[in-house]
C-alpha positions as CSV (number, residue, x, y, z in Angstrom):
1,X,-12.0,85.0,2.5
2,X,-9.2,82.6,2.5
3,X,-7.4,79.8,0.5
4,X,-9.6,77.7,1.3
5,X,-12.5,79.6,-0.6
6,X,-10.4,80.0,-3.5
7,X,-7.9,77.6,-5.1
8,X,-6.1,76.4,-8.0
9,X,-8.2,72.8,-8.0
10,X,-11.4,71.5,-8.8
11,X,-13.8,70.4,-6.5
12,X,-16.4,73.3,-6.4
13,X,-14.4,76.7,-5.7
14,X,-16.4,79.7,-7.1
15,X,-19.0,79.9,-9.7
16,X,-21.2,81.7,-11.5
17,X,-24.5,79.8,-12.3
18,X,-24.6,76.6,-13.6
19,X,-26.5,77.1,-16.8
20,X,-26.4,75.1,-20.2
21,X,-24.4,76.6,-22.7
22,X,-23.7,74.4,-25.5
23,X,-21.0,74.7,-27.4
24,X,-22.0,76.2,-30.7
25,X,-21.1,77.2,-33.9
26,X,-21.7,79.7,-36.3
27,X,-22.9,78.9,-40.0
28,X,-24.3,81.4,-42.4
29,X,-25.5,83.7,-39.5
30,X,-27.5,81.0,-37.5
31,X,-26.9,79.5,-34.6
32,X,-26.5,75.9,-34.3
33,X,-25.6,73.3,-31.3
34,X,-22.0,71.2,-32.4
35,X,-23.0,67.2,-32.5
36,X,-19.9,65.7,-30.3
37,X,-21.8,62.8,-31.7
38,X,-23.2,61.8,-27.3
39,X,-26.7,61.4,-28.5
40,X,-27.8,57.8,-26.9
41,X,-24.8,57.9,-24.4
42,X,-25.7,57.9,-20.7
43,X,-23.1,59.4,-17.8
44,X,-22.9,59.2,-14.4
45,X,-21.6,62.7,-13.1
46,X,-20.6,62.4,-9.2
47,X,-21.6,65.6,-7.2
48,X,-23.2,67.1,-9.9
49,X,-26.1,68.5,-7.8
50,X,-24.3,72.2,-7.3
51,X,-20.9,73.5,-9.2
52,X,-19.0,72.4,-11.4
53,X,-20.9,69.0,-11.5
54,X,-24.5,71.0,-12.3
55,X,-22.8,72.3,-15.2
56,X,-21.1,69.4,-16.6
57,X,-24.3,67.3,-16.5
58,X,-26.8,69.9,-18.1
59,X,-24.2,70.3,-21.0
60,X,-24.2,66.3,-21.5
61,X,-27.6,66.5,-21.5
62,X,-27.9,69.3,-23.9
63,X,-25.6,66.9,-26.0
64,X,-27.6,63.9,-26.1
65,X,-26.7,62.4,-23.8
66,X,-29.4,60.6,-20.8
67,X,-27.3,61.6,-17.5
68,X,-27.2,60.7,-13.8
69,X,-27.2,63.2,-11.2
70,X,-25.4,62.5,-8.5
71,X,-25.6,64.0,-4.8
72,X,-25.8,63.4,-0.8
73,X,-28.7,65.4,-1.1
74,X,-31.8,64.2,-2.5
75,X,-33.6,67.4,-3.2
76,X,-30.8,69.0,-4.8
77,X,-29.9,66.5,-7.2
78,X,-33.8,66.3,-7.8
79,X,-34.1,70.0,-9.0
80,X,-31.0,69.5,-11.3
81,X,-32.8,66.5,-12.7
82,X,-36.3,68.4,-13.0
83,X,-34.0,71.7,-14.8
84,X,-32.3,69.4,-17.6
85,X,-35.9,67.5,-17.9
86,X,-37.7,71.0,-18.2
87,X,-35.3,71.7,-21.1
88,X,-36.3,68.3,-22.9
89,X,-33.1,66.1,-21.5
90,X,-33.4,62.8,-20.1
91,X,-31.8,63.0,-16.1
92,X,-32.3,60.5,-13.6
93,X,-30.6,60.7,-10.1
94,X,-28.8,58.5,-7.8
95,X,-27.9,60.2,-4.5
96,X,-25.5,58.9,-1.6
97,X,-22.3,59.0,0.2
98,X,-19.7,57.7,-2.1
99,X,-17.5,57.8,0.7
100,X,-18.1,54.4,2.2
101,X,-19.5,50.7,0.0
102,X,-22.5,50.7,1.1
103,X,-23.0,54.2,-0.4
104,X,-21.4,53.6,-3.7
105,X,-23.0,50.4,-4.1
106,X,-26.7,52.1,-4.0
107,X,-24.9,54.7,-6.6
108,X,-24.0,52.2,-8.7
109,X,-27.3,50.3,-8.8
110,X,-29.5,53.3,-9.2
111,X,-26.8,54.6,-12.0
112,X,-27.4,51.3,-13.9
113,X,-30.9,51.1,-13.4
114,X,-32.3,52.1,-16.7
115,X,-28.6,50.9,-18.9
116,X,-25.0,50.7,-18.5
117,X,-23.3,53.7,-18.1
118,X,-20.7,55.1,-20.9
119,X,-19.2,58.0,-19.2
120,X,-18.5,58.4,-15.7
121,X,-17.0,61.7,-14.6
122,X,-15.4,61.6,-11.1
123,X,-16.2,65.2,-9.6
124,X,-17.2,64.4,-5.6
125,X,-15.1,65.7,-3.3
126,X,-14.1,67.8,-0.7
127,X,-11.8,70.6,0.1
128,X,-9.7,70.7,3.1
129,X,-7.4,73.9,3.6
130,X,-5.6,72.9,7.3
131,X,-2.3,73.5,7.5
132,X,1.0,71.0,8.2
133,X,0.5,71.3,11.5
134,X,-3.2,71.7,11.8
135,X,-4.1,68.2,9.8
136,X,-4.2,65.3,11.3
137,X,-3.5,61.7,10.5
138,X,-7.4,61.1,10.4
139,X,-7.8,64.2,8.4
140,X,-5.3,62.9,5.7
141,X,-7.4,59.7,5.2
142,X,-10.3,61.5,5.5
143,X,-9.8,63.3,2.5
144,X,-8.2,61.1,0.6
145,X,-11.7,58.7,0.9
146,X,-13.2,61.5,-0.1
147,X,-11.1,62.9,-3.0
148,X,-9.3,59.3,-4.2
149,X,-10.6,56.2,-2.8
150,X,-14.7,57.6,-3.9
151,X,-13.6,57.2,-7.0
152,X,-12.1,54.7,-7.2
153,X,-14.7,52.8,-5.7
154,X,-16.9,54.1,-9.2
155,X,-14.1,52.9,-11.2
156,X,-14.6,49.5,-9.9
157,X,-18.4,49.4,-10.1
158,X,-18.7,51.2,-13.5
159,X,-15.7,50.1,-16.1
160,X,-15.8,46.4,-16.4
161,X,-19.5,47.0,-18.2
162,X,-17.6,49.5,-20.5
163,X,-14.8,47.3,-20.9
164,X,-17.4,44.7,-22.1
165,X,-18.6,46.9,-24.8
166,X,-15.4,48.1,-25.9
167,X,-16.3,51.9,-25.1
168,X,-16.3,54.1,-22.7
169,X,-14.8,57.2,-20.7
170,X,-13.9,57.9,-17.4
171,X,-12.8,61.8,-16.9
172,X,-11.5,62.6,-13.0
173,X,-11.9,66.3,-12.3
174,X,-8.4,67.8,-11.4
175,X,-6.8,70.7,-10.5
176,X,-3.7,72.6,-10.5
177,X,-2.8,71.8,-7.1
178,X,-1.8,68.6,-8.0
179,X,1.0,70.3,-10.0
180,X,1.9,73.6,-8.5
181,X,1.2,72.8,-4.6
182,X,0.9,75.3,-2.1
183,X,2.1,75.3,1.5
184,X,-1.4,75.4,2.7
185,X,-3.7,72.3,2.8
186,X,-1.2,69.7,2.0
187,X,-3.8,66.5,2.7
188,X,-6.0,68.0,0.0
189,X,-3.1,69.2,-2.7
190,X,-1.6,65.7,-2.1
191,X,-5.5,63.9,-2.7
192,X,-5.1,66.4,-6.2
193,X,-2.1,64.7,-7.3
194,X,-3.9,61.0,-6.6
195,X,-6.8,62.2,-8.6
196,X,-4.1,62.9,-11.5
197,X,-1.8,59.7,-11.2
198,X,-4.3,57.3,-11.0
199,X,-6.4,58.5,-14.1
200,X,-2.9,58.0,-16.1
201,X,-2.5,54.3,-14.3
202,X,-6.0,53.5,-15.6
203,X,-5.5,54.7,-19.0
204,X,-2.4,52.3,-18.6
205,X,-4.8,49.5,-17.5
206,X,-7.5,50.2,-20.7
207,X,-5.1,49.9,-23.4
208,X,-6.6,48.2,-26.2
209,X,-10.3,48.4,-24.5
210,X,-11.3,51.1,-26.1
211,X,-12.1,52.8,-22.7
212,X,-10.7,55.9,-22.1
213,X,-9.3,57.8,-18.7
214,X,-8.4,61.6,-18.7
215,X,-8.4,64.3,-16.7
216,X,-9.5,67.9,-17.0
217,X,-7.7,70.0,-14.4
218,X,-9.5,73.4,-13.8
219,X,-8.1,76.8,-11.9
220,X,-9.7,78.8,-9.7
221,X,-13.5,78.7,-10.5
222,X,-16.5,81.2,-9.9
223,X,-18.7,79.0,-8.0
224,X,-21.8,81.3,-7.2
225,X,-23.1,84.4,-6.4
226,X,-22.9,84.3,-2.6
227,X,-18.8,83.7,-3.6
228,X,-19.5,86.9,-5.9
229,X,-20.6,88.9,-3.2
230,X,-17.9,88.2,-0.6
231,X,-15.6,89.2,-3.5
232,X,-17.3,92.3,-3.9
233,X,-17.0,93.0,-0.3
234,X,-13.2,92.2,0.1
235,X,-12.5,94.5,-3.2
236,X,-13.7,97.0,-0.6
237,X,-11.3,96.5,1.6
238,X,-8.3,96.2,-0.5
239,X,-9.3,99.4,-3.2
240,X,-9.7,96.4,-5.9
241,X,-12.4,98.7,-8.0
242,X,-15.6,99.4,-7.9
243,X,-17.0,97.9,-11.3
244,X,-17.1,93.9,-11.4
245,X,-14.9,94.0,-14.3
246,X,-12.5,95.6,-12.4
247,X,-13.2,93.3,-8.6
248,X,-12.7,90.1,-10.6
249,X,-9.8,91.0,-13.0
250,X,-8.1,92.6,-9.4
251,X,-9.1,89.6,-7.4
252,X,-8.2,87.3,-10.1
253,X,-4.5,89.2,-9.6
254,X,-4.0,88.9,-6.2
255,X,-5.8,85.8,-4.9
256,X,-4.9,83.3,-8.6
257,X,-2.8,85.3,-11.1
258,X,-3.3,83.5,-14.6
259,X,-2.9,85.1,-17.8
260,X,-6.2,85.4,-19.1
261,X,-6.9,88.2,-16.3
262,X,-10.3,86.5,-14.5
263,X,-11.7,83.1,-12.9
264,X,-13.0,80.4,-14.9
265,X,-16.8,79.8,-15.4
266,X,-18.3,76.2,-14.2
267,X,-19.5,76.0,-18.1
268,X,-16.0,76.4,-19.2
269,X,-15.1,72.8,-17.8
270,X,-18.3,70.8,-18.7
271,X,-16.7,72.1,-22.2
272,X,-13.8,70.2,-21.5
273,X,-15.2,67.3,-20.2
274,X,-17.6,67.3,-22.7
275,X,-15.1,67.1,-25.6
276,X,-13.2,64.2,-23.5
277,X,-16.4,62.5,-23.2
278,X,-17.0,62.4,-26.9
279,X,-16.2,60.1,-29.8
280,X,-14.1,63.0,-31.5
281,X,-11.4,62.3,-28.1
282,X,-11.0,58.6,-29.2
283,X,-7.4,59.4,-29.9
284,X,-7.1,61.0,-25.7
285,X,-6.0,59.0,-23.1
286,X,-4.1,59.7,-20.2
287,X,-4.1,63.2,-20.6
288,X,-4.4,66.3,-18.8
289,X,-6.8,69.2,-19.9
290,X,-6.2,72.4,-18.1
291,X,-8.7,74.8,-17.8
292,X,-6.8,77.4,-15.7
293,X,-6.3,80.5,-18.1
294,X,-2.5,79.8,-17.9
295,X,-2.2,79.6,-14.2
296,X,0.0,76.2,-14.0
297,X,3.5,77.7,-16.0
298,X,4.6,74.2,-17.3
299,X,5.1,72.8,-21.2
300,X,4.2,69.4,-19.5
């Protein structure tokens, strides 16, 4: 395992499962979903077929809200679809490569197919861990279409329609790269920081539209079990413990220290993003959420 399997950013590191878990609250003894007041809202999540992107669409759509999943993959983003419809949510998909026009066009048309789109969360990307010398020019601009431009590209197909109906959200999915750089895959820490500077321009560029732009910036994330298992297996090697409480807690240590002692959870962002996405965040814009357990060690 390397730094490229495990960083302080945001586009798909580790995780768990991407299941629905609501946020809830506790009243009386009973159990009972918090409104974040999304019910008739409709999102457009980009790669939200696997990761972090699975999670943050089945918790819109346990919120209300009709959402878009998004994927190169047709059968993936299918199955997420048929999950959140199995539940009783309303999910449609729109794959393709938002990495060219073309591509983001079709996204863009199948997105608005059925309605305009309220909330669009910017979550495709890539991660590229070459080093200074190792990265090319290509692979710079390769990256950045992937991380910055893709977005952008949704940004310019999706907001003027929220613009028009004075609402709307547009969330870009982070990371703490952007902040606290490493030496290691410079072309993707520097497409981290674009992610976070532009979301602030375009807050900039909303003002008085009643259209939002945020960011939610998460650490190092527990992406699946096959990234659970090669944990396991370098704890082995490195005497990190035998338990998983221990592996994760000693991984956490010496691969992403951060002071809540263990990686984040997929879920633990769709929280985020969720609350961004929602009416109660009217008064957010041009802010940064992290969801790093304390990793980034800035007041800013």
């Amino acid at each position: 395992m390397n730094s490229a399997h495990l960083v302080l950013g945001s586009l798909s590191v580790y995780h768990r499962s991407a299941g629905e878990v609501p946020a809830k609250s506790h009243v009386k003894g009973k159990v009972k979903h918090m409104d974040l007041r999304l019910a008739g809202k409709r999102a457009l999540v980009t790669g939200s077929s696997s990761g972090i992107g699975e999670a943050i669409v089945k918790l819109l759509a346990a919120e209300g809200v009709a959402v878009v999943v998004h994927g190169r993959s047709v059968s993936r983003a299918n199955a997420v679809a048929e999950a959140i419809r199995a539940r009783g949510g309303e999910a449609e998909v729109a794959p393709g490569d938002l990495t060219t026009d073309a591509g983001a066009d079709a996204v863009a048309a199948a997105a608005l197919a059925s309605g305009p789109i309220d909330i669009l969360v910017n979550n495709a990307g890539v991660i590229g861990f070459l080093s200074w010398t190792e990265a090319t020019a290509t692979d710079w601009a390769q990256i950045y279409n992937s991380n910055v431009i893709s977005g952008v590209r949704m940004i310019q197909r999706l907001v003027s329609q929220m613009r028009e109906r004075h609402w709307g959200r547009v969330i870009q999915i982070g990371g703490g790269l952007s902040q606290q750089p490493q030496a290691g895959g410079p072309n993707y820490n520097a497409s981290l920081a674009a992610r976070h500077n532009l979301a602030v321009s375009l807050a900039r560029e909303l003002k008085d539209t009643g259209v939002t732009s945020n960011v939610v910036a998460p650490g190092a994330i527990l992406a699946s079990e096959a990234a659970r298992a090669q944990l396991t297996h370098l704890a082995q090697a490195h005497g990190w413990g035998e338990t998983w409480e221990e592996i994760e807690h000693n991984a956490t240590q010496n691969i992403a220290p951060n002071d809540v002692g263990r990686l984040g959870r997929p879920e633990e962002i769709a929280a985020a993003v969720a609350y961004l996405a929602s009416p109660l965040a009217d008064y957010v814009s041009g802010a940064t959420i992290r969801v790093d357990g304390g990793t980034i060690r800035s007041v800013i």
